[in-house]
N, C-alpha and C positions, 0 to 999 in steps of 0.2 A: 315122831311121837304120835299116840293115837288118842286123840282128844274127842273120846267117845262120844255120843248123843242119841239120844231117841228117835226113833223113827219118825214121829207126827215132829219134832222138833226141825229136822233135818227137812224135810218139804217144807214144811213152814219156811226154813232161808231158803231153800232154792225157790220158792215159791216168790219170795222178795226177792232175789236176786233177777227174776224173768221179768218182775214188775217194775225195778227199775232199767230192765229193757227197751221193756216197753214206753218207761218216761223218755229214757235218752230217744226212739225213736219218734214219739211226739217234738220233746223238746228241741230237735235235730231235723226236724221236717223241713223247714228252712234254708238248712244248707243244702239239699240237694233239687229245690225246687222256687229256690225263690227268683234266681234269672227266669228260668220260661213263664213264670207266675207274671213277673214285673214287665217283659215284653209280651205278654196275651199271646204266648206262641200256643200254651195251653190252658184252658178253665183251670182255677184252682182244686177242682172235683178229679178230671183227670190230669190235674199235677201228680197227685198225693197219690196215685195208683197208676201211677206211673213211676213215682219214686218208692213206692213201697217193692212193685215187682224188679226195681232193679234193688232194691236193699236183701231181699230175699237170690234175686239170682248169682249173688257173692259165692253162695253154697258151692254151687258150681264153679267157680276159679278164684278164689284167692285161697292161701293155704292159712295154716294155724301157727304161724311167730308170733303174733301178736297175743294171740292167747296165754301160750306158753309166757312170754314176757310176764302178764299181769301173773301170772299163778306162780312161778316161781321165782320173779325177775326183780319184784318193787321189795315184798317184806321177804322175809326165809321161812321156806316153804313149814316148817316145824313148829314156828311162831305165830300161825295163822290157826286160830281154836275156833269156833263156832262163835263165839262173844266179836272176834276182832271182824270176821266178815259181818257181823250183823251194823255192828257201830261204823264201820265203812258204806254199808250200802246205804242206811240211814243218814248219813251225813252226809251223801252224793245225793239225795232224794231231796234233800234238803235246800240243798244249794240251788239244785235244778229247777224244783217248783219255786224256788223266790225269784229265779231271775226269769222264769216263763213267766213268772204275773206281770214283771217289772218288763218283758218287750225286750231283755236283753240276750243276747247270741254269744252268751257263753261255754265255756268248752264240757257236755257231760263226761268227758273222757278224763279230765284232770279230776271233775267234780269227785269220782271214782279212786283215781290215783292218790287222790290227798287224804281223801276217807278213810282210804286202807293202809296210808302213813301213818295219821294221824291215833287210830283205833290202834294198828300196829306199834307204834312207841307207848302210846298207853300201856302195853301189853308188857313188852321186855326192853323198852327204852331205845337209843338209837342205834342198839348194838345191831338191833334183827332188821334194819333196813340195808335190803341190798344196793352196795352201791351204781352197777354198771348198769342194771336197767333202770333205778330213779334218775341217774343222770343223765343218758341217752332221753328218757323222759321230760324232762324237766328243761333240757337242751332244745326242745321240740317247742316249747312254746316259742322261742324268740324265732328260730331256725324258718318254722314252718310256712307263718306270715309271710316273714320275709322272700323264700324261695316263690311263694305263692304269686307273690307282688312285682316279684322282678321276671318272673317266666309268663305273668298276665300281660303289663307292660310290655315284654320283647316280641308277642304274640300280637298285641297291638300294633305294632311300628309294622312288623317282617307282614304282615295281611293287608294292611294299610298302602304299602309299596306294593305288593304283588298284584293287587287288584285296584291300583288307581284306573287304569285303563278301560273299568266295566263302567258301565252303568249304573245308576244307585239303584235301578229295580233287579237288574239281575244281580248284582251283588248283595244285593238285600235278599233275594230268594234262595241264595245259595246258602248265606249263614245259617236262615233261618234252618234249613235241613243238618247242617254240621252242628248248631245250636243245639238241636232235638239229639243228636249224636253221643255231644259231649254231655250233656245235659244225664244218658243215660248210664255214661263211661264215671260221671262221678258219682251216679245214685248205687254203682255195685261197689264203686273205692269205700265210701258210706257206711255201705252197710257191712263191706268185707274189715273196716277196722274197728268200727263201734261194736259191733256184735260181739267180737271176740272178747273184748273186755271181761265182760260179765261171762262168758265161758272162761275164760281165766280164772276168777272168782269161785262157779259153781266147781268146775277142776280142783280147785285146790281145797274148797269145803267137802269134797268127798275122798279127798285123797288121806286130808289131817283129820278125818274122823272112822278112816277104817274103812269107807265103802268102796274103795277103789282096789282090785286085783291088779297086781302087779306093779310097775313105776308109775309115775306121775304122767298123766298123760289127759287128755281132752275127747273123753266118751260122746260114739254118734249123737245119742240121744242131746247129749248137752248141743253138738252144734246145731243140729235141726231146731229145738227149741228158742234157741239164744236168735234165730234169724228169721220164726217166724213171732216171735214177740219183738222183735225192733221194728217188723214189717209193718206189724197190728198196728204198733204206734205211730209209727210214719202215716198208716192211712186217716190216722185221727186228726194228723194236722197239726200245725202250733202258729197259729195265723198272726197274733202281735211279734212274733219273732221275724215272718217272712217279710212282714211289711219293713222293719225295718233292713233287713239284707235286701231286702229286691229295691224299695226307694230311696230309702232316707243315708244311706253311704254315698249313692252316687246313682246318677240317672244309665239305663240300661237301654242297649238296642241288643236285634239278633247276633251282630259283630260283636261289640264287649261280652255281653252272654254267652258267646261261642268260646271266646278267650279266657275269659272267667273259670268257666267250667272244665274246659280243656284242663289248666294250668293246676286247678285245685287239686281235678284227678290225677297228674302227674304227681304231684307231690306227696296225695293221700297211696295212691299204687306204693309207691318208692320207699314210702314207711312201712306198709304193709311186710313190701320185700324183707327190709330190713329187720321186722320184730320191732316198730317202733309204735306202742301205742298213741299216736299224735291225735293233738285235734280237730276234726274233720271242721269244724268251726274255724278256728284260728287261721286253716289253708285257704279256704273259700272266702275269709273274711280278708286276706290280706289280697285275692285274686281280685276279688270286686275293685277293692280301693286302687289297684296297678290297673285296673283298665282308665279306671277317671282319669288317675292321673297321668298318663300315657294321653289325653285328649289335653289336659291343663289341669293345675293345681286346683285350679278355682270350680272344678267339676267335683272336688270332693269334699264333702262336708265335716270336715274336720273335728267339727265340736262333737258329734255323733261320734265318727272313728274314736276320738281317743277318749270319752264313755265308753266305748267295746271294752278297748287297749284296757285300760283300770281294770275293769271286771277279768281279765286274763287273769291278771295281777294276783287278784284276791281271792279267784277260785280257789287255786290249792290250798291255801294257809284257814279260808275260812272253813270249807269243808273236814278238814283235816281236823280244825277245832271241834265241828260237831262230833265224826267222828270219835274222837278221844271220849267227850263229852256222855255218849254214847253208849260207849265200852265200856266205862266207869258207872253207868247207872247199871248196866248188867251186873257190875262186879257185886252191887248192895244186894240183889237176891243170891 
């Protein structure tokens, strides 16, 4: 269906859709910089531009499932008008900036996923929600933690044994080098599956308004744009979110930081593979907490963690609401 639109209207959303990019890369700065932040491996100046050039270097190797996913995989591709991507991106912007003020490390990936539920049933009810990529999705928040926490943890144990035998300065100088490694192996997982989101999004608003030749597909221009606006944002920072990932879940060295980071990027790569838009939040966030606890329970601060855990919780259903909320105010003009 070609759910025409104006020209200045149409930049006008992809213009918002690069902006909320640009948020998730702010609001997401955290996840790929807050271990070498919280271990002084690096200044927080060249954190942030160190994790912006690996959120951009994704271009270079990771491919486009995750795009695809969001653009045809959550709502049906037919039932996405100009109105439902607007109250989706709104509603994820939303979410995003309340929990950047509030210092929480929520997922902008879901913020995204719910918006465009939410906007989406507004639209045509539950019919236009596709099932196999909301559930593969929506699978991913318990999934991803978890996998995160138990390959940080095994990572922990299996390093821990193979280098009892060093030293604590050479084993501390080695991490720190693997640390700065993995550190930048999760800044391109980061940037190769958040990015895609919103090129999912700008894909499917040009595709259901006529501008796209031939099938549904994800134009250069959208991915170059869609990675150097997460990039931008990533170099702006999101400093109350880092502080809480780098100290306040649990206390960091070059070791756990190595582990941490290793682990989150397996799990964020592995979604990628798969077309899973996961959240690069919720992987890193369960990887932190599987290094404390792999040292003792009593190294993880619990009360913290499960304030994260809630906010999982509540992202999709509340953004979902703005969304809707959103859609509906479009529908009065």
């Amino acid at each position: 269906m070609d759910h025409s639109l104006a020209l200045p209207l149409l930049i006008g959303l992809v213009a918002l859709a690069l902006a909320f990019d640009f948020l998730n890369g702010l609001h997401d700065a955290a996840n790929a910089i807050a271990t070498v932040v919280a271990t002084r491996l690096l200044s927080p100046v060249f954190a942030v531009l160190f994790a912006a050039a690996g959120n951009f270097a994704a271009y270079f190797f990771v491919g486009l499932h995750v795009a695809e996913t969001v653009g045809k995989g959550i709502i049906q591709v037919d039932a996405v008008t100009p109105a439902v991507v607007f109250g989706a991106l709104v509603g994820a912007m939303f979410w995003n900036v309340l929990t950047w003020i509030k210092g929480i490390p929520s997922s902008s990936s879901h913020a995204l996923i719910g918006g465009l539920l939410g906007a989406g049933m507004a639209h045509g009810g539950f019919a236009v929600v596709e099932s196999s990529g909301t559930v593969k999705t929506i699978a991913a928040i318990f999934v991803s933690p978890v996998l995160g926490f138990g390959i940080a943890m095994a990572l922990m144990l299996v390093t821990s044994w193979l280098f009892k035998g060093t030293s604590p300065r050479q084993s501390n100088g080695i991490f720190k080098s693997l640390h700065l490694l993995s550190s930048a192996a999760y800044s391109i997982s980061h940037g190769g599956n958040d990015a895609q989101k919103t090129m999912g999004i700008i894909a499917v608003l040009l595709y259901s308004t006529g501008h796209m030749q031939g099938g549904f597909h994800v134009p250069h221009w959208v991915v170059l744009s869609c990675y150097v606006a997460i990039s931008l944002g990533t170099l702006s920072g999101g400093w109350k979110i880092i502080k809480t990932m780098g100290s306040k879940l649990t206390k960091l060295n070059h070791h756990s930081g190595f582990c941490a980071s290793t682990a989150g990027s397996i799990v964020v790569f592995g979604a990628s593979a798969l077309g899973i838009p996961v959240s690069t939040t919720h992987a890193i966030t369960g990887s932190i907490v599987g290094t404390g606890a792999a040292r003792r329970s009593s190294a993880v601060r619990w009360s913290v963690a499960s304030r994260v855990i809630v906010a999982w919780f509540v992202t999709i259903p509340a953004s979902a609401a703005v969304g809707a909320a959103f859609y509906l105010l479009t529908r009065a003009f």
